[in-house]
mmCIF file of the N, C-alpha and C atoms, coordinates in Angstrom:
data_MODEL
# 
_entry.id   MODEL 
# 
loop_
_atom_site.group_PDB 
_atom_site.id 
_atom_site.type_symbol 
_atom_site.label_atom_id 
_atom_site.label_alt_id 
_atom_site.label_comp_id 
_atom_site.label_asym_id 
_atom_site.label_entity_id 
_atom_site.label_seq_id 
_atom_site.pdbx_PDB_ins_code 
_atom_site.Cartn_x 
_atom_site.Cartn_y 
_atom_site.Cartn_z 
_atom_site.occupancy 
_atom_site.B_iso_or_equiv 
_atom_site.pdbx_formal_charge 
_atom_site.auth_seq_id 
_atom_site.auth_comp_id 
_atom_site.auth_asym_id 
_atom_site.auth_atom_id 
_atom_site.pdbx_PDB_model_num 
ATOM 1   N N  . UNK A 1 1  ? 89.393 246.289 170.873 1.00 0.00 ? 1  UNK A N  1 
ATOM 2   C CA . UNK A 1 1  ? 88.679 246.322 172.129 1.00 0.00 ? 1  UNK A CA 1 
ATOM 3   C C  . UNK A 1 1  ? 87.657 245.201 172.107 1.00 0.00 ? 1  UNK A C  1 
ATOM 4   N N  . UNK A 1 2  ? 87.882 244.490 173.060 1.00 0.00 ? 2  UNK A N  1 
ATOM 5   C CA . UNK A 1 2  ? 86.589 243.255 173.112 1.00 0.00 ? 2  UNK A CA 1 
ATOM 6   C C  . UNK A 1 2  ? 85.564 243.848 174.001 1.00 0.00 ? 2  UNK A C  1 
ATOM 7   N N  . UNK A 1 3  ? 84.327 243.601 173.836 1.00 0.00 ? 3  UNK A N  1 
ATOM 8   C CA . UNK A 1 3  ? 83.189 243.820 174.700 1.00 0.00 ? 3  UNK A CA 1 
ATOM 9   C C  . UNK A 1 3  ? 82.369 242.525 174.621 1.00 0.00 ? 3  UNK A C  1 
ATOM 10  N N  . UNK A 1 4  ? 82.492 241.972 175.819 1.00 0.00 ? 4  UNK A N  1 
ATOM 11  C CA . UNK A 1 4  ? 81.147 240.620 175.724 1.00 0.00 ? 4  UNK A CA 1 
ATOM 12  C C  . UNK A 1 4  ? 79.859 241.391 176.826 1.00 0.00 ? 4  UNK A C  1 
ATOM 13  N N  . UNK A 1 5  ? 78.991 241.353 176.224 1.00 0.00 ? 5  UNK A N  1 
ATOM 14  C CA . UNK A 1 5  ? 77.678 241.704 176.925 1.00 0.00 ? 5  UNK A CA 1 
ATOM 15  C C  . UNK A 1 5  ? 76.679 240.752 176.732 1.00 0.00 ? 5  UNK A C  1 
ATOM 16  N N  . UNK A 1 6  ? 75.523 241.034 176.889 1.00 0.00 ? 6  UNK A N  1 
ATOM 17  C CA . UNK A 1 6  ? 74.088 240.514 176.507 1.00 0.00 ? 6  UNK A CA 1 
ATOM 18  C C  . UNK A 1 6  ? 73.754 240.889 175.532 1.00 0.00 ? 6  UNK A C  1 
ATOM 19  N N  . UNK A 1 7  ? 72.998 240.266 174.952 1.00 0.00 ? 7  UNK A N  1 
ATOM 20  C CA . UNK A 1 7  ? 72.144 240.416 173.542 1.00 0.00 ? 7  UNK A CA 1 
ATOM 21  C C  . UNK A 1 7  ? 71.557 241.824 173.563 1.00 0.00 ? 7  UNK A C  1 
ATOM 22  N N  . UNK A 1 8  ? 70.920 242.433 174.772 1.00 0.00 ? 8  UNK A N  1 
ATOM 23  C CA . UNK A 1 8  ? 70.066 243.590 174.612 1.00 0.00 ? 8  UNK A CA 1 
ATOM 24  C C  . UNK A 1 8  ? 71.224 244.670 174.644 1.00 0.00 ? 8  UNK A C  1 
ATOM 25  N N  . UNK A 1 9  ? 72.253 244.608 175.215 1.00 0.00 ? 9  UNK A N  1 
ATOM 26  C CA . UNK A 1 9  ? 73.550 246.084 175.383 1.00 0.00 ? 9  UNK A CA 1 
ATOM 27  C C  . UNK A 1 9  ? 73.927 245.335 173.671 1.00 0.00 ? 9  UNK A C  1 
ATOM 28  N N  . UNK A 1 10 ? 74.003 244.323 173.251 1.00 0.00 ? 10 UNK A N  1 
ATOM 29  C CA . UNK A 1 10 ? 74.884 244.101 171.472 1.00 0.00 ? 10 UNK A CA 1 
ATOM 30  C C  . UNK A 1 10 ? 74.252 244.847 170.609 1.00 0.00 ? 10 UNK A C  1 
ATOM 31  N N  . UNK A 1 11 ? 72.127 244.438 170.652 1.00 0.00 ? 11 UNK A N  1 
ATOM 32  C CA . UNK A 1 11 ? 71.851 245.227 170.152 1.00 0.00 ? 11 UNK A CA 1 
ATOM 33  C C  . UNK A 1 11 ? 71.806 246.552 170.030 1.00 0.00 ? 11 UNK A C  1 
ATOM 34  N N  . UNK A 1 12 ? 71.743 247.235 171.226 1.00 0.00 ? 12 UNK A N  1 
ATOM 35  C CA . UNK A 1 12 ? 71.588 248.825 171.287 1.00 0.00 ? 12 UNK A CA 1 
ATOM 36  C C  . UNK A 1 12 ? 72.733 249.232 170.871 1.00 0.00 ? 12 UNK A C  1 
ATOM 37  N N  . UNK A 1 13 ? 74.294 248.601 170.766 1.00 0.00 ? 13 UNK A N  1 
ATOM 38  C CA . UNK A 1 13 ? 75.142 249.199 170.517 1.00 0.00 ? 13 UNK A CA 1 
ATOM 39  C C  . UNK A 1 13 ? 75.454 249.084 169.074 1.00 0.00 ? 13 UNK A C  1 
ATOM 40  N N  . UNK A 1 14 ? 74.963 248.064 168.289 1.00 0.00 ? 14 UNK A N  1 
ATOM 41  C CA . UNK A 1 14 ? 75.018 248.246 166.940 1.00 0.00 ? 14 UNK A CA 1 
ATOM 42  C C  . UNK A 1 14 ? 74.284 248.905 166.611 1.00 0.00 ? 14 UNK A C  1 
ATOM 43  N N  . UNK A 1 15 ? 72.849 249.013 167.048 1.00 0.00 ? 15 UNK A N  1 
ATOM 44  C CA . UNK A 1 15 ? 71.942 250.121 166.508 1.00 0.00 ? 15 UNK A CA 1 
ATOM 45  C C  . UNK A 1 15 ? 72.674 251.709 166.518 1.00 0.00 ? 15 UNK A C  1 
ATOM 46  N N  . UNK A 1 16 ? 73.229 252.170 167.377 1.00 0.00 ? 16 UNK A N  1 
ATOM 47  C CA . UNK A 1 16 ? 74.101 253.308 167.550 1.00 0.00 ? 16 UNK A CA 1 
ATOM 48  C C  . UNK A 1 16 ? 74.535 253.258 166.815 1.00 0.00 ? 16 UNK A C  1 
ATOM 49  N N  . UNK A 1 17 ? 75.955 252.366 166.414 1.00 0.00 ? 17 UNK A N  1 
ATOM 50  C CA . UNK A 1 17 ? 76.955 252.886 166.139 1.00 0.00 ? 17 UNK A CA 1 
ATOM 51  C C  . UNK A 1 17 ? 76.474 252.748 164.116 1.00 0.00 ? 17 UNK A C  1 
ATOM 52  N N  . UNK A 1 18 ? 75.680 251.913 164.164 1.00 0.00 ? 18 UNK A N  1 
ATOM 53  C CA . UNK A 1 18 ? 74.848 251.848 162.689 1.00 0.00 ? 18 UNK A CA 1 
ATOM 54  C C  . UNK A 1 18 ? 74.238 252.949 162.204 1.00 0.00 ? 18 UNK A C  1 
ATOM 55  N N  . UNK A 1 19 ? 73.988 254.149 163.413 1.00 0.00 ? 19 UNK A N  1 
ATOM 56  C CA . UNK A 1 19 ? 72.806 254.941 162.908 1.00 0.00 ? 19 UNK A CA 1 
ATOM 57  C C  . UNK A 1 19 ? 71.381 254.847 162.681 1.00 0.00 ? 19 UNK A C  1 
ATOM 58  N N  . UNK A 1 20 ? 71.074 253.509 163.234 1.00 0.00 ? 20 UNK A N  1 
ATOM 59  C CA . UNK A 1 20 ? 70.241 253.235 162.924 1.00 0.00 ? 20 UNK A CA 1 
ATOM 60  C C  . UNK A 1 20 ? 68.936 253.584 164.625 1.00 0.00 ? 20 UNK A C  1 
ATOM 61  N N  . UNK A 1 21 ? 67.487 253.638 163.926 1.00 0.00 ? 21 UNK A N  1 
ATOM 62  C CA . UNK A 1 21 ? 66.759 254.555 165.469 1.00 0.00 ? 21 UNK A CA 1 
ATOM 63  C C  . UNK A 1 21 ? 66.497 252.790 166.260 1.00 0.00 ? 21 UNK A C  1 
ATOM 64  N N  . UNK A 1 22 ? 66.190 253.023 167.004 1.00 0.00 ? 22 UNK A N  1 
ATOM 65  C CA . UNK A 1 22 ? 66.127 251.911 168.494 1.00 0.00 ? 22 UNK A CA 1 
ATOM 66  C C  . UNK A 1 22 ? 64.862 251.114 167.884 1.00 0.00 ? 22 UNK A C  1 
ATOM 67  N N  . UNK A 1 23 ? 64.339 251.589 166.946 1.00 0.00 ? 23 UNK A N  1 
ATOM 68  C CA . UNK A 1 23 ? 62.712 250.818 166.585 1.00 0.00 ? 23 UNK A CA 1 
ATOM 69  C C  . UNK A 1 23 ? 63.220 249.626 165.814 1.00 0.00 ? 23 UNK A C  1 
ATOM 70  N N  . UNK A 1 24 ? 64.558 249.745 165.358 1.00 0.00 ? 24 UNK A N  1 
ATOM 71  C CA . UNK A 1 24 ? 65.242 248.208 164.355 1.00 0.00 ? 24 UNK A CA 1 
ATOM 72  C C  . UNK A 1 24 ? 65.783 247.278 165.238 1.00 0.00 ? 24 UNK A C  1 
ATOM 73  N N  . UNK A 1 25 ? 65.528 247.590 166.439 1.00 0.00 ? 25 UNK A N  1 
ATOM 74  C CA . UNK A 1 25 ? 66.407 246.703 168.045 1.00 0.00 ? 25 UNK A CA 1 
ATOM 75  C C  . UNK A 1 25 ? 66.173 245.292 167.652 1.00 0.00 ? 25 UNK A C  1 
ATOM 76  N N  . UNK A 1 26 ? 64.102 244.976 167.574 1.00 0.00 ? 26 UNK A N  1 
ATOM 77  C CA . UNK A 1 26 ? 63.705 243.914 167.615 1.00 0.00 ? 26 UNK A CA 1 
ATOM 78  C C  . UNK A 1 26 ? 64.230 243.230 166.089 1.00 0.00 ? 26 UNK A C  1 
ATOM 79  N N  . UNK A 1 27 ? 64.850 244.033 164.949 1.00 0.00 ? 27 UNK A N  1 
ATOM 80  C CA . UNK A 1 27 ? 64.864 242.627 163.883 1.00 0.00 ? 27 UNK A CA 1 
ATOM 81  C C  . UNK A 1 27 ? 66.965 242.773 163.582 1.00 0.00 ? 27 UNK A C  1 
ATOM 82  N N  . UNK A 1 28 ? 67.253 242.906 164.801 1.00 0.00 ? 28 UNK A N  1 
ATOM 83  C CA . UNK A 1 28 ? 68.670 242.127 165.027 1.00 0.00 ? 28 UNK A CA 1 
ATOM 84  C C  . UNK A 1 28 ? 68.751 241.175 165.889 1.00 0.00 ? 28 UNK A C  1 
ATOM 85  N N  . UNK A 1 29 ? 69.138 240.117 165.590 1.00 0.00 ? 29 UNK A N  1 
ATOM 86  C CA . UNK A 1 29 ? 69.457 238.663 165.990 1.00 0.00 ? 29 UNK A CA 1 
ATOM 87  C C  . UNK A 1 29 ? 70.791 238.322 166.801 1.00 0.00 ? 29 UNK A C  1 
ATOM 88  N N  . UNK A 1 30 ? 70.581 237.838 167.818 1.00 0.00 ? 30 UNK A N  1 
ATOM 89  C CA . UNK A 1 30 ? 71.775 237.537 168.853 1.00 0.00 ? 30 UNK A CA 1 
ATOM 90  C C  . UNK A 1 30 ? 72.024 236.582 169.362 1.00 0.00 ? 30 UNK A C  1 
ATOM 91  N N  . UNK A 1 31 ? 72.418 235.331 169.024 1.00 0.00 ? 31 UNK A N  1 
ATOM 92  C CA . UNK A 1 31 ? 72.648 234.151 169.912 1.00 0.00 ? 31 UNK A CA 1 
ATOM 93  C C  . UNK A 1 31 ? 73.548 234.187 170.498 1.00 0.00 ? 31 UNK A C  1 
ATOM 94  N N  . UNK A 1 32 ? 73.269 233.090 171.658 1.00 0.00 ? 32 UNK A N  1 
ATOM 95  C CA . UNK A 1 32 ? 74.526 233.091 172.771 1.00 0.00 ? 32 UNK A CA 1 
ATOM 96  C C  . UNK A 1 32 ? 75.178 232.825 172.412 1.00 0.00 ? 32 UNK A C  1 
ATOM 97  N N  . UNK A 1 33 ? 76.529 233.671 172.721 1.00 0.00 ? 33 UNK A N  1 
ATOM 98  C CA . UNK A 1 33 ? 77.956 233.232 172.544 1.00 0.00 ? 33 UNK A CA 1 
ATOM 99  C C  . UNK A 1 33 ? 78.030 233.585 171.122 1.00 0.00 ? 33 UNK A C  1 
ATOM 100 N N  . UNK A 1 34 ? 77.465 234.657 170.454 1.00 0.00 ? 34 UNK A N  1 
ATOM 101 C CA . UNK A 1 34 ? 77.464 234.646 169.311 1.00 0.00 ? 34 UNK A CA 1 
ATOM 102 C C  . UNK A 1 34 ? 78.963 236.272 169.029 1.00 0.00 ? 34 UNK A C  1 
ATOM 103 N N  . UNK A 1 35 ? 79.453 236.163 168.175 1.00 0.00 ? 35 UNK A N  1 
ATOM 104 C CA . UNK A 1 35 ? 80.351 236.916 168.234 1.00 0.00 ? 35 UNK A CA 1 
ATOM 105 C C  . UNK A 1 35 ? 79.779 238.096 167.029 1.00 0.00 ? 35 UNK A C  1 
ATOM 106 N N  . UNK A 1 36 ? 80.290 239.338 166.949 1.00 0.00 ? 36 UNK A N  1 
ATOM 107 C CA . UNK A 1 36 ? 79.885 240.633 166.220 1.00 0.00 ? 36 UNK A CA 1 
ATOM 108 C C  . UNK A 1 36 ? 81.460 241.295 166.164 1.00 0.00 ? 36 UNK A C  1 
ATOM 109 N N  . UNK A 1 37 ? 81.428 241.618 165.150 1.00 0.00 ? 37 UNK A N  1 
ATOM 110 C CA . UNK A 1 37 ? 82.885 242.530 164.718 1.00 0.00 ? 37 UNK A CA 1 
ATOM 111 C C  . UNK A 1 37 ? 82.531 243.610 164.133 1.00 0.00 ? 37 UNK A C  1 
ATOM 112 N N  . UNK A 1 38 ? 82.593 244.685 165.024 1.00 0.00 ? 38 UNK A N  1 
ATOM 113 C CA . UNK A 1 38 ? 82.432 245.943 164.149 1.00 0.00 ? 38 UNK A CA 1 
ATOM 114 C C  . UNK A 1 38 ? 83.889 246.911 163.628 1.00 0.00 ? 38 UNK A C  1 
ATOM 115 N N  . UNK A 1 39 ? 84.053 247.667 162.815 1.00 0.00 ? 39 UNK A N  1 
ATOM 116 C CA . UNK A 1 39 ? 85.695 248.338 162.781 1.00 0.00 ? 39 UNK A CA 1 
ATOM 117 C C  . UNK A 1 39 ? 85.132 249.740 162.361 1.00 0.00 ? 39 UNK A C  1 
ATOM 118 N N  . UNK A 1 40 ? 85.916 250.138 162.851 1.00 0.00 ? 40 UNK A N  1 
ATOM 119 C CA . UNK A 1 40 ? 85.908 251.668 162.702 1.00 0.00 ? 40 UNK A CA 1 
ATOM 120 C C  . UNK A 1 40 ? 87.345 252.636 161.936 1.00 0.00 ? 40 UNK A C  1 
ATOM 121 N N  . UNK A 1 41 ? 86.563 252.992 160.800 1.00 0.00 ? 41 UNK A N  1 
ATOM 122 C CA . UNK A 1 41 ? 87.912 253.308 160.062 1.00 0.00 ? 41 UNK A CA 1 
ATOM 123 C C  . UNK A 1 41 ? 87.685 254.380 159.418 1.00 0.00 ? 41 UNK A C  1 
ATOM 124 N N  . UNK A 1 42 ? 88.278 255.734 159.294 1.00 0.00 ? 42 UNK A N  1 
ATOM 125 C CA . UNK A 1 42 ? 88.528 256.597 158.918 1.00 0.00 ? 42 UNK A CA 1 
ATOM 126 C C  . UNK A 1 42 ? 86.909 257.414 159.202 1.00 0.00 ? 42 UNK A C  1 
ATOM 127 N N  . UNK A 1 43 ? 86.557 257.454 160.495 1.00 0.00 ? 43 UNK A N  1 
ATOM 128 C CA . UNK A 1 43 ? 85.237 258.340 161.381 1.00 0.00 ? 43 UNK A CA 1 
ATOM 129 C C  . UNK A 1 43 ? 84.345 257.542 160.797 1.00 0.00 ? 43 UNK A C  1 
ATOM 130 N N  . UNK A 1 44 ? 84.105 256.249 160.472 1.00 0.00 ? 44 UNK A N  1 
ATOM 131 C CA . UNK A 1 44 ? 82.727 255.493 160.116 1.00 0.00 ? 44 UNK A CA 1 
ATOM 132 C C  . UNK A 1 44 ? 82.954 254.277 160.609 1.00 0.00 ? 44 UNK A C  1 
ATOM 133 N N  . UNK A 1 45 ? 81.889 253.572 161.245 1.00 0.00 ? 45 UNK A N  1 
ATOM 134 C CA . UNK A 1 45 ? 81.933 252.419 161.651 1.00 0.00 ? 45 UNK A CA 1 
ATOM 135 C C  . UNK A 1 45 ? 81.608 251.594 160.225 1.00 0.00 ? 45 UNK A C  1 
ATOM 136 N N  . UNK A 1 46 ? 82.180 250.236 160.583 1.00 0.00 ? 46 UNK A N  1 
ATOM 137 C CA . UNK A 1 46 ? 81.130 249.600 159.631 1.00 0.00 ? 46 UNK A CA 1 
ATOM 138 C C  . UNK A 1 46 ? 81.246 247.815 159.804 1.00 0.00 ? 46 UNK A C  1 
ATOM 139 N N  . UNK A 1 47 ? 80.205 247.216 159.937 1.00 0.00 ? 47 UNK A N  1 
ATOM 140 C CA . UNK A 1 47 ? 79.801 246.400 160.478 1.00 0.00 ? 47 UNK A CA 1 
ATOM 141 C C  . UNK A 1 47 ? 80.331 244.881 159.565 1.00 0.00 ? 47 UNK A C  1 
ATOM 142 N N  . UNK A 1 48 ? 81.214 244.294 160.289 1.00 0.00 ? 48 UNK A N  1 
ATOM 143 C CA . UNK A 1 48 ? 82.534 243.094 159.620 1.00 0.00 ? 48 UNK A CA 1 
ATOM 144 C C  . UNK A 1 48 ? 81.636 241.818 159.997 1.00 0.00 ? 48 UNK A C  1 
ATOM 145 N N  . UNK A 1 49 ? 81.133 241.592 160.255 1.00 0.00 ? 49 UNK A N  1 
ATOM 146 C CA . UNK A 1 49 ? 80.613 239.850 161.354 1.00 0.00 ? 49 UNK A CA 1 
ATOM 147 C C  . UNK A 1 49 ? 79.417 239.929 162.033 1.00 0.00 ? 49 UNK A C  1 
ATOM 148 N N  . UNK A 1 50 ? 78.602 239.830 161.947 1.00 0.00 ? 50 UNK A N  1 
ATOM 149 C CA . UNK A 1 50 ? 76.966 239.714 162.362 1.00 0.00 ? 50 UNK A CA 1 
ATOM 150 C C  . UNK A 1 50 ? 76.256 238.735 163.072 1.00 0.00 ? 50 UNK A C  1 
ATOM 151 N N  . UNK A 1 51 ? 76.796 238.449 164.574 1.00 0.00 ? 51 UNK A N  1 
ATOM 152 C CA . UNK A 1 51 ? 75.710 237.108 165.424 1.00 0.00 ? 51 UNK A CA 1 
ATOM 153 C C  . UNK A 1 51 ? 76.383 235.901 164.727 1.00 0.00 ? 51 UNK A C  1 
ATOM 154 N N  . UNK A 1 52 ? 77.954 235.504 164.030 1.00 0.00 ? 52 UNK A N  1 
ATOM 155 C CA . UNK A 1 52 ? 78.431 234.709 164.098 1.00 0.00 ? 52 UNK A CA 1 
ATOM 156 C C  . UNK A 1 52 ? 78.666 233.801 165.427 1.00 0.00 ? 52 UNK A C  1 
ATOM 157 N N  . UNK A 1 53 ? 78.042 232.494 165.236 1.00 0.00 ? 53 UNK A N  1 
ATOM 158 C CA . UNK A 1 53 ? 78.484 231.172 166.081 1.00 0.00 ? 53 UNK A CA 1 
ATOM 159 C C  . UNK A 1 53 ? 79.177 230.078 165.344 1.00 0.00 ? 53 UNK A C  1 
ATOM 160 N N  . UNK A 1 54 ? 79.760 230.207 164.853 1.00 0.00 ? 54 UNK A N  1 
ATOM 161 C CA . UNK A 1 54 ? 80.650 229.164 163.820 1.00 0.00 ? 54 UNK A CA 1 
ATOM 162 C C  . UNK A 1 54 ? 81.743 228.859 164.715 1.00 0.00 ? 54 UNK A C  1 
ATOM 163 N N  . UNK A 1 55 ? 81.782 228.978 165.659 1.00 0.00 ? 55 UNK A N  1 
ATOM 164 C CA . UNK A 1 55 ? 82.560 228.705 166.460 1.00 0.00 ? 55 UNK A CA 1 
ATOM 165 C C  . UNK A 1 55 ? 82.701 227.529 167.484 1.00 0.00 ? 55 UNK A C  1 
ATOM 166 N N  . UNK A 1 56 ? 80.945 227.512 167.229 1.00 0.00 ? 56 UNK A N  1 
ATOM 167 C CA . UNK A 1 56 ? 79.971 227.003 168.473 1.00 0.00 ? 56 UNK A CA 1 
ATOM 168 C C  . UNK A 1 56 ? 79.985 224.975 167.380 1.00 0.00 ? 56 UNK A C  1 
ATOM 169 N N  . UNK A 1 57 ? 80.815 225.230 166.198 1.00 0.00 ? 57 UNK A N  1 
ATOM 170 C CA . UNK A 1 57 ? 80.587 224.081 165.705 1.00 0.00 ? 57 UNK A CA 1 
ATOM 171 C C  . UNK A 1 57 ? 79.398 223.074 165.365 1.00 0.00 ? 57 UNK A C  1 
ATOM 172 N N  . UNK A 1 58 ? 79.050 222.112 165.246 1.00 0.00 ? 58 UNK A N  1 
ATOM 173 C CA . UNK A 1 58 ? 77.631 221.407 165.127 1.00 0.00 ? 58 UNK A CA 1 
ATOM 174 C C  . UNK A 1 58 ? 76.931 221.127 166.025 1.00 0.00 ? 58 UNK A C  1 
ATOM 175 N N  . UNK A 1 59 ? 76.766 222.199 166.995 1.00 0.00 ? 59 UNK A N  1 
ATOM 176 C CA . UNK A 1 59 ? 76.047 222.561 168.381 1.00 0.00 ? 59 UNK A CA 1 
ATOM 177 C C  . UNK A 1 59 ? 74.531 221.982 167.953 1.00 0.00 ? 59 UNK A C  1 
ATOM 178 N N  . UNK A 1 60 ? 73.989 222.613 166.532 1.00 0.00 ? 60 UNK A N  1 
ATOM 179 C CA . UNK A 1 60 ? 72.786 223.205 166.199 1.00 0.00 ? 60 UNK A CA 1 
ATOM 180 C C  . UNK A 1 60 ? 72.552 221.687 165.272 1.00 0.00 ? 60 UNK A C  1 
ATOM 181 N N  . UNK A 1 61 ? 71.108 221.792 165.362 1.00 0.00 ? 61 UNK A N  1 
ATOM 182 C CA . UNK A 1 61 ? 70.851 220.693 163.913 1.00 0.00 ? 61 UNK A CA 1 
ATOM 183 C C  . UNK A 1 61 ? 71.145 221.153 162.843 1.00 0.00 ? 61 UNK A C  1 
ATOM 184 N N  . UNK A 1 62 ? 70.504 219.772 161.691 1.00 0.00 ? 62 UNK A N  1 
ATOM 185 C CA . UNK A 1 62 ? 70.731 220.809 160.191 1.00 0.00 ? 62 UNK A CA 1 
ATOM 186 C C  . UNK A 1 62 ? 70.142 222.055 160.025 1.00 0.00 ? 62 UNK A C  1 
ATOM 187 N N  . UNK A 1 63 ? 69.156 221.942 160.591 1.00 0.00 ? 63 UNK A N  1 
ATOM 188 C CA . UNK A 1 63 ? 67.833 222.691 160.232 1.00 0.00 ? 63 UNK A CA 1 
ATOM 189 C C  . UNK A 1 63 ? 68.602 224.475 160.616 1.00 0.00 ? 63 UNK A C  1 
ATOM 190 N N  . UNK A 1 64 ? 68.884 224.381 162.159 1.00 0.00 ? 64 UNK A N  1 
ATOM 191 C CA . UNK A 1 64 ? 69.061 225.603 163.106 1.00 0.00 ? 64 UNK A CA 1 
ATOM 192 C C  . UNK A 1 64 ? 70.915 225.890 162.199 1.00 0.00 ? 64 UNK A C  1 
ATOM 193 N N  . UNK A 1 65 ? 71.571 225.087 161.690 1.00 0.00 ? 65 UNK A N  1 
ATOM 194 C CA . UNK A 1 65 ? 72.904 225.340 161.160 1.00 0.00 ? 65 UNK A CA 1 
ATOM 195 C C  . UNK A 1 65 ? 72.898 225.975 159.666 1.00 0.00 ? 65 UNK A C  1 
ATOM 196 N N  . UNK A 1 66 ? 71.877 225.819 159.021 1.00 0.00 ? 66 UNK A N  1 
ATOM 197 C CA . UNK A 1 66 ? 71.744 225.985 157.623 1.00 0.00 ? 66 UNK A CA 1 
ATOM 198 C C  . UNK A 1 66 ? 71.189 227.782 158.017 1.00 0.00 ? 66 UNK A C  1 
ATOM 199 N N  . UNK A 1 67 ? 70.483 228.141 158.982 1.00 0.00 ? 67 UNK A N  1 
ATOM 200 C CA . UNK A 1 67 ? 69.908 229.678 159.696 1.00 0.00 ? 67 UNK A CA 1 
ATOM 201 C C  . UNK A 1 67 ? 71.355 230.395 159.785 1.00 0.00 ? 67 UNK A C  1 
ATOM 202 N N  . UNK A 1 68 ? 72.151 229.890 160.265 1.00 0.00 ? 68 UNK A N  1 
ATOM 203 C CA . UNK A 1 68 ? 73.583 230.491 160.920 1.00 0.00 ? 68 UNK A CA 1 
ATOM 204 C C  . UNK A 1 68 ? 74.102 230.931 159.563 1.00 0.00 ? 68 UNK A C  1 
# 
């Protein structure tokens, strides 16, 4: 299932499905166009790919590419 949203529905929905309470919202990271893979396997989620842009190629300087 693909879901593209906004940063604020990515976060709240990893926070869910993480278990984790809504107060950890602010220290997950979301860039645009950034991709998240979560899988769900045998009644547990568990979290594959995290605010990957490697996609986005040498968009970024060194500085902002070496962060990614």
């Amino acid at each position: 299932v693909l879901v593209a949203a906004h940063d604020a529905v990515n976060k709240a929905i990893i926070c869910d499905v993480l278990g984790l309470d809504l107060s950890h919202f602010w220290q997950i990271k979301q860039d645009n166009t950034c991709i998240n893979v979560l899988e769900w396997q045998d009644g547990t989620w568990r979290l594959v790919l995290l605010n990957s842009t490697n996609h986005m190629g040498y968009l970024f300087s060194g500085i902002e590419q070496k962060g990614l």
